[in-house]
Biopython code that builds the backbone (N, CA, C, O; Angstrom):
import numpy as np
from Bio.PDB.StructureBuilder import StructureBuilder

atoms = [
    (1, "UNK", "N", (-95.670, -27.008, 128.254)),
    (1, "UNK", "CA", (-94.651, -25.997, 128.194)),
    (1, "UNK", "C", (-94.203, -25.836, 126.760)),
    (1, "UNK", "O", (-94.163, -26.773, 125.963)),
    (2, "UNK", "N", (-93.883, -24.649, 126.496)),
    (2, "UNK", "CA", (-93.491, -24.127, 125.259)),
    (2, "UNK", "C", (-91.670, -23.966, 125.223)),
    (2, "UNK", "O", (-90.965, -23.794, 126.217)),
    (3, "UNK", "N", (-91.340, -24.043, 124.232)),
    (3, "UNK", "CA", (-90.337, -22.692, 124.727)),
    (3, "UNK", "C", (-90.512, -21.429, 124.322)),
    (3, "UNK", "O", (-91.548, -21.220, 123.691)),
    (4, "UNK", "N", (-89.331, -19.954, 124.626)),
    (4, "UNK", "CA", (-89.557, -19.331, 125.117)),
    (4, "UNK", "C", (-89.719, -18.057, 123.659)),
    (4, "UNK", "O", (-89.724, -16.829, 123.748)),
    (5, "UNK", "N", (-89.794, -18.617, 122.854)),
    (5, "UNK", "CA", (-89.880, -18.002, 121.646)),
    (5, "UNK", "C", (-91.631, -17.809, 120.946)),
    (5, "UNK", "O", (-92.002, -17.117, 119.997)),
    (6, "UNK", "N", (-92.457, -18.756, 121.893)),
    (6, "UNK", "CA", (-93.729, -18.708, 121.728)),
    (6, "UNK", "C", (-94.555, -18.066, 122.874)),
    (6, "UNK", "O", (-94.642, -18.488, 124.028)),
    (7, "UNK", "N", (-95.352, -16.585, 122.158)),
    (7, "UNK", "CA", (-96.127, -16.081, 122.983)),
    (7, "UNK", "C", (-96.994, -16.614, 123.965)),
    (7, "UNK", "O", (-97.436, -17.715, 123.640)),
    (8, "UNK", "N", (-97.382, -16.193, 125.060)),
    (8, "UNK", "CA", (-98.568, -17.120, 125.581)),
    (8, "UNK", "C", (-99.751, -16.434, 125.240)),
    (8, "UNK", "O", (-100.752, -16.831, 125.837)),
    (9, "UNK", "N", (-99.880, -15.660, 124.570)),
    (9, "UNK", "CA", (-101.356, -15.269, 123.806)),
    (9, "UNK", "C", (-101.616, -16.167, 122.614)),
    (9, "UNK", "O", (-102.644, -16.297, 121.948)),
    (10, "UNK", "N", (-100.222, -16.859, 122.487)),
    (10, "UNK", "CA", (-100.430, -18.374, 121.028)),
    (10, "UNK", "C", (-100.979, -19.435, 121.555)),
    (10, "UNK", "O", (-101.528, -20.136, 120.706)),
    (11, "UNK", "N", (-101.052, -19.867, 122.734)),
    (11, "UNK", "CA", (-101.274, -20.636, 123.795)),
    (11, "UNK", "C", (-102.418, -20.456, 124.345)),
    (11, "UNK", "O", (-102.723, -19.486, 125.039)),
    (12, "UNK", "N", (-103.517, -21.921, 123.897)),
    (12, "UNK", "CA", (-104.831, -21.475, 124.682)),
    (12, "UNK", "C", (-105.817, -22.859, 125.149)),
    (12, "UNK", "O", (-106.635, -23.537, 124.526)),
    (13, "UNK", "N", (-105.388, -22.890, 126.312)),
    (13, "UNK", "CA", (-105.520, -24.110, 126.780)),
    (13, "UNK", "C", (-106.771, -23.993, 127.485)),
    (13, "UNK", "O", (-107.015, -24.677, 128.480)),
    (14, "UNK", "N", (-107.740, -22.970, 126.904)),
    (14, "UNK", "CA", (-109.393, -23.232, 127.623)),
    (14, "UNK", "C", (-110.199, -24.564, 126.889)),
    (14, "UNK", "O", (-109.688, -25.157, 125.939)),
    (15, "UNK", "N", (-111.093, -24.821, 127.277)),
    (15, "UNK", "CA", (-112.278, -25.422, 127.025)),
    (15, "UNK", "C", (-113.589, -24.770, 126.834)),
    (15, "UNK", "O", (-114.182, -24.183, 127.738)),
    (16, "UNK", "N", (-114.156, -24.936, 125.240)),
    (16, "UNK", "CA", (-115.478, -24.217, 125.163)),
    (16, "UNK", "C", (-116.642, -23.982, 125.969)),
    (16, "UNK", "O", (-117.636, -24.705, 126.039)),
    (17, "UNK", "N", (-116.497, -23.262, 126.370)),
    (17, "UNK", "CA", (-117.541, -22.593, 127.946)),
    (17, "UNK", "C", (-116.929, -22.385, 128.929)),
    (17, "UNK", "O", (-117.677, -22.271, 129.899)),
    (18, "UNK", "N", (-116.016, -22.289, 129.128)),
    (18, "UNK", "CA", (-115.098, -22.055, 130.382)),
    (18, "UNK", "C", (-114.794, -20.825, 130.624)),
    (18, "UNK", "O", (-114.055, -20.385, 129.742)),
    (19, "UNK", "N", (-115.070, -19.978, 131.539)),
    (19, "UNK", "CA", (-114.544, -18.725, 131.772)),
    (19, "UNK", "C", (-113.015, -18.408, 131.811)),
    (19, "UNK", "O", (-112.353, -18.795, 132.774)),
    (20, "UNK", "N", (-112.410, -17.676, 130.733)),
    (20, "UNK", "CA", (-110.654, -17.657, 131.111)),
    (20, "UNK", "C", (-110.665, -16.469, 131.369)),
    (20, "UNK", "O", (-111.070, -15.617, 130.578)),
    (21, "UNK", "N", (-110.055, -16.143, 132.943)),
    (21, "UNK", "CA", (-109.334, -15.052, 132.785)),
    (21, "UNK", "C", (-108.154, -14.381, 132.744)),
    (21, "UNK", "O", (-107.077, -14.669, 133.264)),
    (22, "UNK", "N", (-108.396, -13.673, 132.228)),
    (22, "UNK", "CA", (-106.564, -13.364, 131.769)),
    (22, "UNK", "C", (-106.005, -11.315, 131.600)),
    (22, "UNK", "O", (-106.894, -10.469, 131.690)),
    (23, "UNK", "N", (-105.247, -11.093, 131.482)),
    (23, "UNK", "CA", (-104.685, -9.923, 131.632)),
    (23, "UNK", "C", (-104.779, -8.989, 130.358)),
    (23, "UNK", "O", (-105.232, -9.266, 129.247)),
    (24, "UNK", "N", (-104.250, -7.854, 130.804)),
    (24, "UNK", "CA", (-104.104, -6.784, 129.897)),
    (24, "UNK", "C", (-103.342, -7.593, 128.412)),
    (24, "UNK", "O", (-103.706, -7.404, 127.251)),
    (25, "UNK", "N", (-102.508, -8.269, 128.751)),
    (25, "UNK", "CA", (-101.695, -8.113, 127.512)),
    (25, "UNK", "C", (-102.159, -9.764, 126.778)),
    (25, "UNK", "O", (-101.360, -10.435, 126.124)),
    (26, "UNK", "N", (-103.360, -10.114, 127.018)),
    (26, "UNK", "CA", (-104.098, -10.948, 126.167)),
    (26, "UNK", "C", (-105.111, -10.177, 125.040)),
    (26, "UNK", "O", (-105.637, -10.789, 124.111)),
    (27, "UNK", "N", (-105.291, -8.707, 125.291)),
    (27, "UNK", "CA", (-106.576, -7.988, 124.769)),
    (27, "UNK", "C", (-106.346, -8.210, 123.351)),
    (27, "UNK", "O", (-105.210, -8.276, 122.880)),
    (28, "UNK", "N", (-107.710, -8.360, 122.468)),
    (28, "UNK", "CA", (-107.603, -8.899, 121.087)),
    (28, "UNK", "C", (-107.617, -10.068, 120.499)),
    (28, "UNK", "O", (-107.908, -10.301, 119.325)),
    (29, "UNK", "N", (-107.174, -11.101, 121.650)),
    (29, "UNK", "CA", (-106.715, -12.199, 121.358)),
    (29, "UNK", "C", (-108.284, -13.218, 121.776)),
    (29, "UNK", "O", (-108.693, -13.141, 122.935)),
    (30, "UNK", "N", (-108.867, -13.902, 121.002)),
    (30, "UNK", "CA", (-110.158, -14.667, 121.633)),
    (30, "UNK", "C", (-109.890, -16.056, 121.809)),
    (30, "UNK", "O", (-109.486, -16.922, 121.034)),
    (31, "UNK", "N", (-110.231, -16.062, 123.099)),
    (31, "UNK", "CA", (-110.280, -17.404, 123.285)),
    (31, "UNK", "C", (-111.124, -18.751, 123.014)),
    (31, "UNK", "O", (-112.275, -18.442, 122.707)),
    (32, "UNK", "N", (-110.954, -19.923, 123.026)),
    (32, "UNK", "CA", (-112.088, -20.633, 123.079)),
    (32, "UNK", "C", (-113.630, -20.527, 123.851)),
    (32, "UNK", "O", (-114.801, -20.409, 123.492)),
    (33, "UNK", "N", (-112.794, -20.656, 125.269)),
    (33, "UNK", "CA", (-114.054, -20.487, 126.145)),
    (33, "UNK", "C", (-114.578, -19.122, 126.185)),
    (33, "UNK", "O", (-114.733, -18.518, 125.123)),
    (34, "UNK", "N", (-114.890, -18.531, 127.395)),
    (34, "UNK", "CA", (-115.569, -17.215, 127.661)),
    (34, "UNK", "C", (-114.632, -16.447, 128.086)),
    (34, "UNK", "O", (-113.748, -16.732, 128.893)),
    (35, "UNK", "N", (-114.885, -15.097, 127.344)),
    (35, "UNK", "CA", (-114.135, -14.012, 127.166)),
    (35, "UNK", "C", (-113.914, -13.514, 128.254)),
    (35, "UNK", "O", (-114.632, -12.525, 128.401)),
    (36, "UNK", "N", (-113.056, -13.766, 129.393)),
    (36, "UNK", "CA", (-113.484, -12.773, 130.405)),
    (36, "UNK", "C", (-111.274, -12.019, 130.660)),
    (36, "UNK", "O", (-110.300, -12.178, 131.396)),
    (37, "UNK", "N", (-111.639, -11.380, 129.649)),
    (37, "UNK", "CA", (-109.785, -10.452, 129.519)),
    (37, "UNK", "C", (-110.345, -9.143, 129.739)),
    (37, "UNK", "O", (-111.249, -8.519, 129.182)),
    (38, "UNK", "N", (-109.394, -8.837, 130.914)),
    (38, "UNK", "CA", (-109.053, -7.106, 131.114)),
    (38, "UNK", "C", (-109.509, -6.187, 129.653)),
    (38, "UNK", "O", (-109.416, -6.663, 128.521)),
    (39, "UNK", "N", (-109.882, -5.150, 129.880)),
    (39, "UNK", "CA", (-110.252, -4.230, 128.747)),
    (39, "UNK", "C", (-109.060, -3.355, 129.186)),
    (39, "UNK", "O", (-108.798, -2.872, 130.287)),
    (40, "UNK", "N", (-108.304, -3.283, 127.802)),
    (40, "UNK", "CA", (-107.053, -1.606, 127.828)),
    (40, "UNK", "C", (-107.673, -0.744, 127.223)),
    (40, "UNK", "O", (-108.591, -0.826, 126.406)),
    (41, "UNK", "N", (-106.837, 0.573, 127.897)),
    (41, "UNK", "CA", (-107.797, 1.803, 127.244)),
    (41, "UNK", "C", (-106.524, 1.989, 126.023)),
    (41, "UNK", "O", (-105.343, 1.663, 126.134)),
    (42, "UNK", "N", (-107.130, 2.544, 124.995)),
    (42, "UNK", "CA", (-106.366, 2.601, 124.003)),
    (42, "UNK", "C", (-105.994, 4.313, 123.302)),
    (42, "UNK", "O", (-106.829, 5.211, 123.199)),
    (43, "UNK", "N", (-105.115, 4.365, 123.058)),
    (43, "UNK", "CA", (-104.609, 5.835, 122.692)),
    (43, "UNK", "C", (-105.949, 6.703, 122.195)),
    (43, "UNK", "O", (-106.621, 6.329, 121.233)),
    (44, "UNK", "N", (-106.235, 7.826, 122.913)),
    (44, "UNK", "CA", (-107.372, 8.658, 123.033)),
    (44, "UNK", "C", (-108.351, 8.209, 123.168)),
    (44, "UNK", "O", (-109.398, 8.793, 122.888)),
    (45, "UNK", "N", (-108.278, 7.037, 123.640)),
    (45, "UNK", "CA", (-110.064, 6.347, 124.364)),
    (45, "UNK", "C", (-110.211, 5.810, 125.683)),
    (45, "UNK", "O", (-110.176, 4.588, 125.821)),
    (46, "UNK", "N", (-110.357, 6.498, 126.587)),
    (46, "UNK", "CA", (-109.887, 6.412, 127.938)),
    (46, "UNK", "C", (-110.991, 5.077, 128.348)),
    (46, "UNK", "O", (-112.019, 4.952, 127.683)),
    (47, "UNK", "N", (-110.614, 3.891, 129.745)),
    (47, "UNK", "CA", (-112.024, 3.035, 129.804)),
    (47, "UNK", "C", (-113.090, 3.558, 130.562)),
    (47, "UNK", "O", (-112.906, 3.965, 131.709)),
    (48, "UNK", "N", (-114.389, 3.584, 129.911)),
    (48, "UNK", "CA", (-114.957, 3.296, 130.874)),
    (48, "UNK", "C", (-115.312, 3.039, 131.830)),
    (48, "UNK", "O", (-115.051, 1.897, 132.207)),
    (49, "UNK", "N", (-116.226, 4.091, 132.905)),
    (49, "UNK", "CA", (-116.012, 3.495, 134.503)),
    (49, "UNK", "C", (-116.950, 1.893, 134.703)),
    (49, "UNK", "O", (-117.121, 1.166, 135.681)),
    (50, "UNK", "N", (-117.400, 1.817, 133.308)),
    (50, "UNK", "CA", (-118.158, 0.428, 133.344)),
    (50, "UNK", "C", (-116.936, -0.828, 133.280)),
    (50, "UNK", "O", (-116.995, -1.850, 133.965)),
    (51, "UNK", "N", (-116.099, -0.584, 132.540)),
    (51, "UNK", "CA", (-114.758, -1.532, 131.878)),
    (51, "UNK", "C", (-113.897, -1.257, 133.362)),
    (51, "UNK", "O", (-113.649, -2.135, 134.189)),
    (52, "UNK", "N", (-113.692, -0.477, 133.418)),
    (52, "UNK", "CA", (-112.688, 0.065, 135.056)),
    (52, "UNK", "C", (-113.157, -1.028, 136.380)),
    (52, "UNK", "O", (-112.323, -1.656, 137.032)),
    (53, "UNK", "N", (-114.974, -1.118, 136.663)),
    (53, "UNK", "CA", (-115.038, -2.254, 137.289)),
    (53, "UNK", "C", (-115.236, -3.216, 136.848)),
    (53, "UNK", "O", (-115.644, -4.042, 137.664)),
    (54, "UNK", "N", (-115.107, -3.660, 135.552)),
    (54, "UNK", "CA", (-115.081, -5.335, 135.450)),
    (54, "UNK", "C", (-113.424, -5.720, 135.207)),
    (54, "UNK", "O", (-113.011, -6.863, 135.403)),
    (55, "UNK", "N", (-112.614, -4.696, 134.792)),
    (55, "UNK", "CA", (-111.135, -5.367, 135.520)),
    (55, "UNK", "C", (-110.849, -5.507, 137.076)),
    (55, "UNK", "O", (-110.232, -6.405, 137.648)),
    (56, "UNK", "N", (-111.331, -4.620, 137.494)),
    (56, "UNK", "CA", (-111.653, -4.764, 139.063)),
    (56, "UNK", "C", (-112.096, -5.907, 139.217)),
    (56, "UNK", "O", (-111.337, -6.731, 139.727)),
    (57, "UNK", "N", (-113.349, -6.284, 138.858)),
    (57, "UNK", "CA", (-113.853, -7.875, 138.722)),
    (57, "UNK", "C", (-112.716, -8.703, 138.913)),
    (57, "UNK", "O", (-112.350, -9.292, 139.930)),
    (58, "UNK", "N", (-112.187, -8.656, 137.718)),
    (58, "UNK", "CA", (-111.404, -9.814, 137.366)),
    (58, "UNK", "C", (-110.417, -9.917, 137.883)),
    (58, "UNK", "O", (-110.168, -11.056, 138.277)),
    (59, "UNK", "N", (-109.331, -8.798, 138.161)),
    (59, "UNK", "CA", (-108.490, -8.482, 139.018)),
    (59, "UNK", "C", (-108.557, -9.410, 140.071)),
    (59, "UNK", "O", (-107.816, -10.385, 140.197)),
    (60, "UNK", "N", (-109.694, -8.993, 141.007)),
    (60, "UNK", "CA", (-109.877, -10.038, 142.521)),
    (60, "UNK", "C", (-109.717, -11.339, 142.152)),
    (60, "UNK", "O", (-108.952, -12.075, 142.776)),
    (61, "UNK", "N", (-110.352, -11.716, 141.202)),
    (61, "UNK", "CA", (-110.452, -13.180, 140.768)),
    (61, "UNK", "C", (-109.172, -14.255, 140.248)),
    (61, "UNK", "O", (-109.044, -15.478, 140.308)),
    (62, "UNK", "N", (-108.206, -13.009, 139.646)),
    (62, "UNK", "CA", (-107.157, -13.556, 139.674)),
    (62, "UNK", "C", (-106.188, -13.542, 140.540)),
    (62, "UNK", "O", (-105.176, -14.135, 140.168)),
    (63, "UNK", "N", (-106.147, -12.904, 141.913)),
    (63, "UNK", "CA", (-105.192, -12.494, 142.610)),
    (63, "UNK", "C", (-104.730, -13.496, 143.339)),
    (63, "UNK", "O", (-103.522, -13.694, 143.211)),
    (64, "UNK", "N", (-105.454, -14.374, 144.252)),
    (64, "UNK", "CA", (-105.147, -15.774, 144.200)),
    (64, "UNK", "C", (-104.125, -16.347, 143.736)),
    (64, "UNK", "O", (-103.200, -16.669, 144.482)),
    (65, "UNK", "N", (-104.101, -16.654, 141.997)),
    (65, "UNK", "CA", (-103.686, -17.440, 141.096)),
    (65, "UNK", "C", (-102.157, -16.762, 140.730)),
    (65, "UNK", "O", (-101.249, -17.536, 140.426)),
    (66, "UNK", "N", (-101.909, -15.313, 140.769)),
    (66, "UNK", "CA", (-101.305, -14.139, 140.876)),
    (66, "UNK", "C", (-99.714, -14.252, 141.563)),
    (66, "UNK", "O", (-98.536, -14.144, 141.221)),
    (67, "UNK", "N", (-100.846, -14.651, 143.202)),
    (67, "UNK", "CA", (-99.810, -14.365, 144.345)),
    (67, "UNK", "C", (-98.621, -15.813, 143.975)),
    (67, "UNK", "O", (-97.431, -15.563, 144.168)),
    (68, "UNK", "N", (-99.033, -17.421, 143.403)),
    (68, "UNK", "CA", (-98.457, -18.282, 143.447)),
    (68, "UNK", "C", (-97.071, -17.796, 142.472)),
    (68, "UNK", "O", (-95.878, -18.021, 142.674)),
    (69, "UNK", "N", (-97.800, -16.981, 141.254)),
    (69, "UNK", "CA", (-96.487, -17.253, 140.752)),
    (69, "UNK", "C", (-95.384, -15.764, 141.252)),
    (69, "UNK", "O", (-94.157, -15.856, 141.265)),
    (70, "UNK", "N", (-95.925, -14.847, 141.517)),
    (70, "UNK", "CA", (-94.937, -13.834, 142.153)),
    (70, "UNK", "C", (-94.332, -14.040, 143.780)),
    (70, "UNK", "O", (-93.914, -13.138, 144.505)),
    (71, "UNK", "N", (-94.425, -15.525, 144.111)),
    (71, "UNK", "CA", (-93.640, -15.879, 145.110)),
    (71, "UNK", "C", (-92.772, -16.959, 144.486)),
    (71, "UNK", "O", (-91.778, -17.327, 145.112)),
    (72, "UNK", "N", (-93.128, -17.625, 143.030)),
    (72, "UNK", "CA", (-91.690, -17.998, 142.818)),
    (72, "UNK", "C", (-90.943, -17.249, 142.093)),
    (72, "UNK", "O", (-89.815, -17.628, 141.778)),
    (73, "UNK", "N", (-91.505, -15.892, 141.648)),
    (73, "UNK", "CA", (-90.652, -15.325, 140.275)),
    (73, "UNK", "C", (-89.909, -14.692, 142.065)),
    (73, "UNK", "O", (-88.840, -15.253, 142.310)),
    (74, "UNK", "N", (-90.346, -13.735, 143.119)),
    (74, "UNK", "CA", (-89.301, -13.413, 143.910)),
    (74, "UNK", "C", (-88.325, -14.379, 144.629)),
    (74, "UNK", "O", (-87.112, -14.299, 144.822)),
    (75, "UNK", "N", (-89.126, -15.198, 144.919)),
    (75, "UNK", "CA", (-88.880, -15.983, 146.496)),
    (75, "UNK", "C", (-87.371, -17.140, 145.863)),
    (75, "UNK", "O", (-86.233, -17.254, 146.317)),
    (76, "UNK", "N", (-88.087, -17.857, 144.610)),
    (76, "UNK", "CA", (-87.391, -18.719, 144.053)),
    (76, "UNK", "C", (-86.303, -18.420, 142.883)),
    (76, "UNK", "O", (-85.420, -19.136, 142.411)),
    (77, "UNK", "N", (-86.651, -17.260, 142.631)),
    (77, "UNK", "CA", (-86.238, -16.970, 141.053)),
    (77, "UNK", "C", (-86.484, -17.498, 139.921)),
    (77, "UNK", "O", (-85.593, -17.739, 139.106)),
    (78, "UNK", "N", (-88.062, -17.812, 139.673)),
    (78, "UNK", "CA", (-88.229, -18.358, 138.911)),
    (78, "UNK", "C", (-88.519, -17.912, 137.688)),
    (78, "UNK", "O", (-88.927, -18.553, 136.720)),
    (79, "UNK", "N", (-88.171, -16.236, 137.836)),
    (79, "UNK", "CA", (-88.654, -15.518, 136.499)),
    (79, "UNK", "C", (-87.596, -15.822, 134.923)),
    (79, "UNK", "O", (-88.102, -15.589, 133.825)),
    (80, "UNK", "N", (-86.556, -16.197, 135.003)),
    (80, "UNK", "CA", (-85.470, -16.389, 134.026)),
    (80, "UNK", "C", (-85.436, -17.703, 134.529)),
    (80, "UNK", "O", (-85.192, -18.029, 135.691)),
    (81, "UNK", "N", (-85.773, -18.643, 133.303)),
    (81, "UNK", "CA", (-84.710, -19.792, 133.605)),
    (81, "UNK", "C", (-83.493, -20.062, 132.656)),
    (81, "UNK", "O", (-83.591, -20.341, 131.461)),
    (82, "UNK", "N", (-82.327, -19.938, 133.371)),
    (82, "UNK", "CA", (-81.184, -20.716, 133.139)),
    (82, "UNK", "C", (-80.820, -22.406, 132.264)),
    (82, "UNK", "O", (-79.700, -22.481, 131.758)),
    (83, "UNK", "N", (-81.362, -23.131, 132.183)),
    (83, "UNK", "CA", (-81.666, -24.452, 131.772)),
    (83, "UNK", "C", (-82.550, -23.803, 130.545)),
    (83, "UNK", "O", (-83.426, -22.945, 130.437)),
    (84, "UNK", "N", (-81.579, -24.999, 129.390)),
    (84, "UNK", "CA", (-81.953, -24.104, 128.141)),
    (84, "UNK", "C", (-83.303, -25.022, 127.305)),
    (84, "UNK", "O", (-83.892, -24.574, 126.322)),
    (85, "UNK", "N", (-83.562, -26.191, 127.867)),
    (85, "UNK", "CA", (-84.414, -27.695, 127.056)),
    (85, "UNK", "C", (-85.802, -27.433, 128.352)),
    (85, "UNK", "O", (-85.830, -26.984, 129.498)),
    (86, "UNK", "N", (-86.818, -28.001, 127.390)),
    (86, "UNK", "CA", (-88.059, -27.902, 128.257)),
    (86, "UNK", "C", (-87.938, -29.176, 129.199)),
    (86, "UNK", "O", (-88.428, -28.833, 130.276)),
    (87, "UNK", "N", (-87.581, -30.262, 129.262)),
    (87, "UNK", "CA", (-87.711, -31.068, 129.646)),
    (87, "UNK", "C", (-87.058, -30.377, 131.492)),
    (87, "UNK", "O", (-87.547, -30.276, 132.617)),
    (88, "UNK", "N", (-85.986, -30.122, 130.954)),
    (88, "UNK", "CA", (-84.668, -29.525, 132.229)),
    (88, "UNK", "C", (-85.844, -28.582, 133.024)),
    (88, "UNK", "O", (-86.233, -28.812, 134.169)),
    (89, "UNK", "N", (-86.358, -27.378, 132.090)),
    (89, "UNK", "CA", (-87.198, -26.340, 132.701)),
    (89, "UNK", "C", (-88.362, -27.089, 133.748)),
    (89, "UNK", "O", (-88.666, -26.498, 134.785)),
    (90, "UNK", "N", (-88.918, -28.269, 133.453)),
    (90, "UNK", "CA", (-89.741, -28.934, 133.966)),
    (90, "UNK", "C", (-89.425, -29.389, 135.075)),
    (90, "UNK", "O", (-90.215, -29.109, 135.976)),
    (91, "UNK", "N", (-88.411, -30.093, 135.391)),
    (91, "UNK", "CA", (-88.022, -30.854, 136.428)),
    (91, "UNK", "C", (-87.743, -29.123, 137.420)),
    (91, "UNK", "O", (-88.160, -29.225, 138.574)),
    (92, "UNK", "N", (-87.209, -27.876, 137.128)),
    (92, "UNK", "CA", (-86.820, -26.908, 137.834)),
    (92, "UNK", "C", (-88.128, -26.225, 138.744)),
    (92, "UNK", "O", (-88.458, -25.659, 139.786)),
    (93, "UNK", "N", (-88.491, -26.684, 137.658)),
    (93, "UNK", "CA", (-90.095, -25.392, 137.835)),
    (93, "UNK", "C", (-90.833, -26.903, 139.097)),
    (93, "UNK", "O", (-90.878, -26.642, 140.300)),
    (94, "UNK", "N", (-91.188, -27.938, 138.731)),
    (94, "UNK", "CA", (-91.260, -28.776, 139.864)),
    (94, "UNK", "C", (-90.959, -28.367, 140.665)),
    (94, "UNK", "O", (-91.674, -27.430, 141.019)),
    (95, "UNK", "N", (-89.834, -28.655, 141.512)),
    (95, "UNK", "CA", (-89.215, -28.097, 142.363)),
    (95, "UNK", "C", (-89.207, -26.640, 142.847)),
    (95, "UNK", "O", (-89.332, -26.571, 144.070)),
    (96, "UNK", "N", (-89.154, -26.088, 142.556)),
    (96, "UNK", "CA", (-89.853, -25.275, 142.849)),
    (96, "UNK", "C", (-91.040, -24.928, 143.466)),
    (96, "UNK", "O", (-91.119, -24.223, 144.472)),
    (97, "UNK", "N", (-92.224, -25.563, 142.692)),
    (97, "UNK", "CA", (-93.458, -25.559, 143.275)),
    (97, "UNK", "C", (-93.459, -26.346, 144.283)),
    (97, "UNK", "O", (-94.338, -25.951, 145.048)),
    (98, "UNK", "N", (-92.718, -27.638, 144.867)),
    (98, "UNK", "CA", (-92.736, -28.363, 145.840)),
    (98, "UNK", "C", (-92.004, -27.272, 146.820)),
    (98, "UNK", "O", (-92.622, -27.074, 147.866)),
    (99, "UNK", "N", (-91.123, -26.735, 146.701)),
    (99, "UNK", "CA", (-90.518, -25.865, 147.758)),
    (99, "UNK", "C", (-91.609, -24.940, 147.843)),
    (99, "UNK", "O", (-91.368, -24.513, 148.973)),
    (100, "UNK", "N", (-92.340, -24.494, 147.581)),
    (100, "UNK", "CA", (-93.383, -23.371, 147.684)),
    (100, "UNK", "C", (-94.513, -24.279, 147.880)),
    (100, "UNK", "O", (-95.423, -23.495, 148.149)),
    (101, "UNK", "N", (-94.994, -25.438, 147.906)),
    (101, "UNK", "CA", (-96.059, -26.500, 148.692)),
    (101, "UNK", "C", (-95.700, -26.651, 149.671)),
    (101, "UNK", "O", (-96.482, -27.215, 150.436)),
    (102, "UNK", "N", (-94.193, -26.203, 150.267)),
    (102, "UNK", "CA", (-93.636, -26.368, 151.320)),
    (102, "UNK", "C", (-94.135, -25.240, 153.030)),
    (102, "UNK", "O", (-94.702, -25.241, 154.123)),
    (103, "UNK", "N", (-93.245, -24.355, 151.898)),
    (103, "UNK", "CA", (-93.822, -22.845, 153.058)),
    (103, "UNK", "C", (-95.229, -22.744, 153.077)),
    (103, "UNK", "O", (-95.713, -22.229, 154.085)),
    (104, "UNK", "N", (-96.233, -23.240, 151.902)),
    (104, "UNK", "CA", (-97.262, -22.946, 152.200)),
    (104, "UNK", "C", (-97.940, -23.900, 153.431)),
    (104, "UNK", "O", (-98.840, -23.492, 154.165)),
    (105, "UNK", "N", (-97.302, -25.313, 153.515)),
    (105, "UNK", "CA", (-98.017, -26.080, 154.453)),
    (105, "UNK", "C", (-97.007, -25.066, 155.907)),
    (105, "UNK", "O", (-97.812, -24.639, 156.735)),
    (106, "UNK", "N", (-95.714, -24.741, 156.206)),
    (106, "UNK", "CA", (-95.658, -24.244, 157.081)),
    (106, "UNK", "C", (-96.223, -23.342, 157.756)),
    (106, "UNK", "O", (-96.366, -23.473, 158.971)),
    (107, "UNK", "N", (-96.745, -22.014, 156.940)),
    (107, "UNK", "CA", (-97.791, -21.180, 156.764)),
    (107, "UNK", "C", (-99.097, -21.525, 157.430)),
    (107, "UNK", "O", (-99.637, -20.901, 158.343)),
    (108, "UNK", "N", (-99.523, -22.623, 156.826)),
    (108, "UNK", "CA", (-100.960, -23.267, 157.557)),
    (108, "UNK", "C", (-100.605, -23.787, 159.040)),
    (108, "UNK", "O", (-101.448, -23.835, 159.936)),
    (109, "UNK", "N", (-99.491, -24.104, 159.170)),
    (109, "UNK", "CA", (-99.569, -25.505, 160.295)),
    (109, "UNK", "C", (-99.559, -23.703, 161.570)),
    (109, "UNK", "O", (-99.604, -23.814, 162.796)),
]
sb = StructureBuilder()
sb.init_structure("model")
sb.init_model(0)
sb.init_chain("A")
sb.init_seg("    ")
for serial, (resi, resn, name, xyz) in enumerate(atoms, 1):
    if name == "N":
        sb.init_residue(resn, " ", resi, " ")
    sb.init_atom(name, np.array(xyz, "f"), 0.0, 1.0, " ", f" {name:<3s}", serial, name[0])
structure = sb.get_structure()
């Protein structure tokens, strides 16, 4: 964890050969491993219907990974944290994810 003054496009926690994928608002930015970031279309260069399905691609691939955290940014409120030290943010965000390991085992059972 960072705090909140550092981009997460500064932040790059791949491994050389590893496929990362990642979003629109990584574009530009290269990673270690393998390039696999959304293509933006950029002022008067519309994408490609070739670029159009490989965010599609990737899209699916992240949606999964997606859904975890837009059930704590709604469910929990985990989009702002309140607690101003990383250490504090850590123990919150825990919790959190254990309450959401929670519904998910209810979910299954």
């Amino acid at each position: 964890m960072t705090s909140a003054s550092v981009h997460d496009s500064r932040v790059d926690l791949s491994e050389p050969g590893e496929a990362v994928y990642r979003g629109k608002g990584y574009y530009g930015v290269e990673p270690r491993g393998f390039n696999a970031t959304m293509r933006r279309a950029l002022k008067g260069h519309p994408l490609s219907i070739w670029n159009r399905m490989r965010n599609a691609r990737i899209s699916r691939r992240r949606a999964p990974v997606e859904r975890v955290f837009a059930v704590l940014k709604r469910v929990f409120h985990g989009g702002h944290m309140l607690v101003t030290t990383v250490p504090r943010v850590r123990v919150r965000l825990m919790f959190c994810l254990m309450c959401f390991n929670l519904i998910r085992l209810r979910g299954i059972m």
